[in-house]
Structure formats: C-alpha cells, structure tokens
C-alpha positions in Angstrom: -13.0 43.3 -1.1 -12.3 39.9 -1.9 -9.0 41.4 -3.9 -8.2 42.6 0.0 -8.6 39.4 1.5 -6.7 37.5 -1.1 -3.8 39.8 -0.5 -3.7 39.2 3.3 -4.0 35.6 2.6 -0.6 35.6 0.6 1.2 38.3 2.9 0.9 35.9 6.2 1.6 32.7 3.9 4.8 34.8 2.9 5.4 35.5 6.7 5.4 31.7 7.8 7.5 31.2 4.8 5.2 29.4 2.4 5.3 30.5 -1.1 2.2 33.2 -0.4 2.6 34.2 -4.4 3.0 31.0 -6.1 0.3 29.5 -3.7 -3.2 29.0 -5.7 -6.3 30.5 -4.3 -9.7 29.4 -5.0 -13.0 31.3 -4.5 -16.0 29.6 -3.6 -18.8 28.6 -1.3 -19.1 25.3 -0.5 -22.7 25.9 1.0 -23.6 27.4 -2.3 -22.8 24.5 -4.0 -24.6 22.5 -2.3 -27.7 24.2 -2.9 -26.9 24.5 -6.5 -24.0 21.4 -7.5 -24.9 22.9 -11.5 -24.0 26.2 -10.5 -20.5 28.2 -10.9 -20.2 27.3 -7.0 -20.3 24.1 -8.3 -17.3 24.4 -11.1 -15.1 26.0 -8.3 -15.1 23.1 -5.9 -14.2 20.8 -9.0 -11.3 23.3 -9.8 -10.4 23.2 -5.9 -10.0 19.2 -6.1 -8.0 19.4 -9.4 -5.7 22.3 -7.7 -5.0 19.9 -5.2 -4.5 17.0 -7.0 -2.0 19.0 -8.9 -0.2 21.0 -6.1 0.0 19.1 -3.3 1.9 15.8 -3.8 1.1 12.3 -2.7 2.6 10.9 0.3 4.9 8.3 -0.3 3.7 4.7 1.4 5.3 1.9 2.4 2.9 -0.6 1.3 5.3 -3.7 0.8 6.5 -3.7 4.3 4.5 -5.4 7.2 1.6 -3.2 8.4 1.8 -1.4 11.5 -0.8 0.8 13.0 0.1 2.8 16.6 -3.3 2.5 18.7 -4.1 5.9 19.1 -7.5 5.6 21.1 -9.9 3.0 21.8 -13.8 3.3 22.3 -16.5 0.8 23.4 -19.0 1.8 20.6 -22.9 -0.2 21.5 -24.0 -2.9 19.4 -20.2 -2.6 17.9 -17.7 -3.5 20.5 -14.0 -2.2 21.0 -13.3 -0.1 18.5 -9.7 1.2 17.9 -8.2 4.2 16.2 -4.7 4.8 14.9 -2.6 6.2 11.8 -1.5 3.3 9.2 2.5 3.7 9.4 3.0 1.1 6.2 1.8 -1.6 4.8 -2.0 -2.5 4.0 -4.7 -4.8 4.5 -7.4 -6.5 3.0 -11.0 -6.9 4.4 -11.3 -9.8 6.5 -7.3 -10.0 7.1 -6.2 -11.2 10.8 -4.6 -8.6 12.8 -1.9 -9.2 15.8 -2.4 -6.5 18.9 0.7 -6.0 20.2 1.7 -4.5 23.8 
C-alpha cells in the first residue's frame, strides 16, 4: 500500500513538473515519534531534516544591505502592545537595535 501511495506521490510531482523520480520521500509518523523519540519513528524524522538540509538549498540573503521589513499586519496583543508582522527583505538586526517605521 504504502508502495501505491509513494507512486502517486511521484506521478502528480511529475505532472506539475517537479522532478517526481529524483524527489526523496521519507516515511514516518511524526505522532509516533513523539510518543517514542528512541524509536525508528524517531530515526526517520532525523533523516527527514538531513534530506532537507541536503536537498533543498539555502536562500540567498542580503544581510549587508540596510534592513527592510514590509508591515504585513499589525495586532494589539494585551499586556504586549502593538505588535507588527512582516517578511525580512535584507539585512538584519540585533536585539535591542532601533527601528525607523516608515509610511
């Protein structure tokens, strides 16, 4: 059965043109590994992190330019304040560095 499934996995990765053979599939249960981190459930989410370590590759950053983060949503969070969201376009900061909202 699980022979099936893998084999339908890679057929619709081939038709959405992804590489459905060379693509690695890992079986496993992340509840069962959970229950049981010492267990071969356990092994197979290690091997899952180390696949995609391996296959999938970092994204390149811009860490040397001037940071810039697009607000994406803001929330009022109790006994927090005005929190605001957003995806780090480049750059970086440090804790305790001053920020300038802009717009």
């Amino acid at each position: 059965l699980l022979e099936l499934v893998e084999m339908e996995i890679r057929e619709l990765l081939d038709e959405y043109e992804f590489p459905g053979d060379d693509t690695p599939i890992v079986r496993g249960s992340a509840l069962k590994a959970l229950e049981d981190p010492s267990s071969e459930w356990g092994d197979k989410i290690v091997e899952l992190f180390e696949i995609i370590d391996e296959y999938i590759p970092a994204p390149e950053r811009d860490v040397d330019k001037p940071f810039l983060m697009p607000i994406e949503d803001v929330f009022s969070i109790t006994g927090r304040g005005t929190v605001a969201t957003g995806r780090v376009e480049r750059g970086q900061l440090k804790v305790q560095d001053e920020v300038e909202i802009v717009g």
